[in-house]
C-alpha positions as a printed Julia matrix, in Angstrom:
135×3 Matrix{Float64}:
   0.0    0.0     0.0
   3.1    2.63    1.08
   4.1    2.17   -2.13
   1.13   2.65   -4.24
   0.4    5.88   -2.68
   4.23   7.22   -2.59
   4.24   6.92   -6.25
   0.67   9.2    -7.05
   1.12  12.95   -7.08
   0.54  14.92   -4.15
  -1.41  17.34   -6.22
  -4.23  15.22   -7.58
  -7.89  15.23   -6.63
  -7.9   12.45   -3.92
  -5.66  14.82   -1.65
  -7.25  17.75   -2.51
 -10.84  15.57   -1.6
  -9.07  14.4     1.9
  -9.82  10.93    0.82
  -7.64   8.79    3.08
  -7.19   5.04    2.47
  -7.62   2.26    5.13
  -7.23  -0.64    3.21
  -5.78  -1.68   -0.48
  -6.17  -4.53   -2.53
  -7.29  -5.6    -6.27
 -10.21  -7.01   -4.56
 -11.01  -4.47   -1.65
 -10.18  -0.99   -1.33
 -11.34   0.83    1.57
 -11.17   4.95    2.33
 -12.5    7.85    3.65
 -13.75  10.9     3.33
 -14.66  14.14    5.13
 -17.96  15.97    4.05
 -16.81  18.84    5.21
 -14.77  20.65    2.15
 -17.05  18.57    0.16
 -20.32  19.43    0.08
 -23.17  21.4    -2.49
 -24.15  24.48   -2.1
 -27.18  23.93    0.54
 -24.68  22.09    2.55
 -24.87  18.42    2.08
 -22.2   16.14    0.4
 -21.72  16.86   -2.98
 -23.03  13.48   -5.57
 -19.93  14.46   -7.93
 -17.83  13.92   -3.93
 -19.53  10.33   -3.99
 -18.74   9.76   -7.49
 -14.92  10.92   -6.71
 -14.49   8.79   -3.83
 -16.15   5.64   -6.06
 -14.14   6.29   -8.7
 -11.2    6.44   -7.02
 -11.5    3.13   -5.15
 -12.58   1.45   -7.8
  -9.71   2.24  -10.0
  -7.25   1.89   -7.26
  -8.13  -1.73   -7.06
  -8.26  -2.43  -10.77
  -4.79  -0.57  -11.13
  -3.25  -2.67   -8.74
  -4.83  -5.71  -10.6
  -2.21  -4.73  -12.92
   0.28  -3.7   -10.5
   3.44  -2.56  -11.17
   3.87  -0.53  -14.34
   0.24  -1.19  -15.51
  -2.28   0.96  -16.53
  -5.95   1.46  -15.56
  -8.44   4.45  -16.73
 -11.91   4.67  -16.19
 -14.73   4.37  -18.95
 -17.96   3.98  -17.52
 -19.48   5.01  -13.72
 -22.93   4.76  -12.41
 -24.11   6.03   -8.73
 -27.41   5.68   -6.97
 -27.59   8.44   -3.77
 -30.29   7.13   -0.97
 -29.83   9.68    1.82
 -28.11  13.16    2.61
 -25.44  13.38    4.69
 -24.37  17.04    6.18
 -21.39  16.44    8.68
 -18.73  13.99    9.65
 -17.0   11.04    7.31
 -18.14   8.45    4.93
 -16.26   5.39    4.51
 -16.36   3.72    0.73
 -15.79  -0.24    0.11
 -14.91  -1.33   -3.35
 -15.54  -4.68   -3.71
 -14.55  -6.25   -7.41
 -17.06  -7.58   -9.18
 -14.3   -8.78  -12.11
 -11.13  -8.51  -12.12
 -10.0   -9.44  -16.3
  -7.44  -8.72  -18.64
  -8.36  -5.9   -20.35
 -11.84  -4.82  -17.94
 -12.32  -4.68  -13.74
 -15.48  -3.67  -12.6
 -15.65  -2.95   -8.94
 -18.87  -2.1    -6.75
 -18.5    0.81   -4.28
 -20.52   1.19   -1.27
 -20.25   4.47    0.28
 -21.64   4.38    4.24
 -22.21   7.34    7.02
 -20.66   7.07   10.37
 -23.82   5.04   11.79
 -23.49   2.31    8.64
 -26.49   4.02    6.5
 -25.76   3.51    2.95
 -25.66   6.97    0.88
 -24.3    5.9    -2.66
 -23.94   2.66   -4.51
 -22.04   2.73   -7.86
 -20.59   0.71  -10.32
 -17.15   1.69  -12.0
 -15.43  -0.57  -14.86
 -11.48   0.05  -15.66
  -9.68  -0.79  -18.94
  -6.39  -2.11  -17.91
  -3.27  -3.27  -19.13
  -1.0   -4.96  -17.88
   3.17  -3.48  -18.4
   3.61  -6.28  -20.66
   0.89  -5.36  -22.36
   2.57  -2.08  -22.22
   5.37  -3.12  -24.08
   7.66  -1.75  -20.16
């Protein structure tokens, strides 16, 4: 996990976001996230927030599917929200649904600090693998 997350920029989105990871693998990911900083304008987390946090999880498990010197980029995410949240942390789980050669698709379950679901979504990751990369 130390280093997986020495090698990403300390500049990208998931820092800015305050999302801090718990646990790492091409199966399971786990993080969190503050609402606080992240949040719409009448005060409750943002959906695009939920979708950020998904997003990342899920591709963090597909990349290190193809970990090291592979390659994984989004192309499709879904979300579902089913409740507001206004203060505190959520927690996402990415759980892989497949875990393939050239596709992953992971589900993410995003969870208040009481265990009440507020997002499901579904991301899928083209990877490659370095020898696929030709490195």
């Amino acid at each position: 996990m130390e280093e997986v997350l020495a090698s990403w920029s300390g500049g990208s989105l998931l820092h800015r976001m305050g999302i801090e990871f718990v646990q790492m693998s091409p199966q399971r990911v786990v993080a969190t996230m503050p609402v606080a900083g992240n949040t719409q304008v009448a005060g409750y987390l943002h959906g695009g927030a939920s979708c950020v946090l998904a997003e990342t999880l899920g591709s963090v498990g597909a990349l290190l599917h193809v970990w090291p010197g592979g390659l994984a980029l989004g192309t499709d995410i879904n979300a579902t929200h089913h409740r507001s949240v206004r203060e505190g942390v959520v927690t996402g789980v990415a759980t892989a649904i497949s875990l393939g050669r050239t596709l992953c698709s992971h589900e993410v379950v995003i969870s208040d600090e009481q265990g009440r679901r507020v997002c499901t979504a579904r991301i899928s990751n083209y990877v490659r693998t370095a020898e696929q990369l030709g490195r």
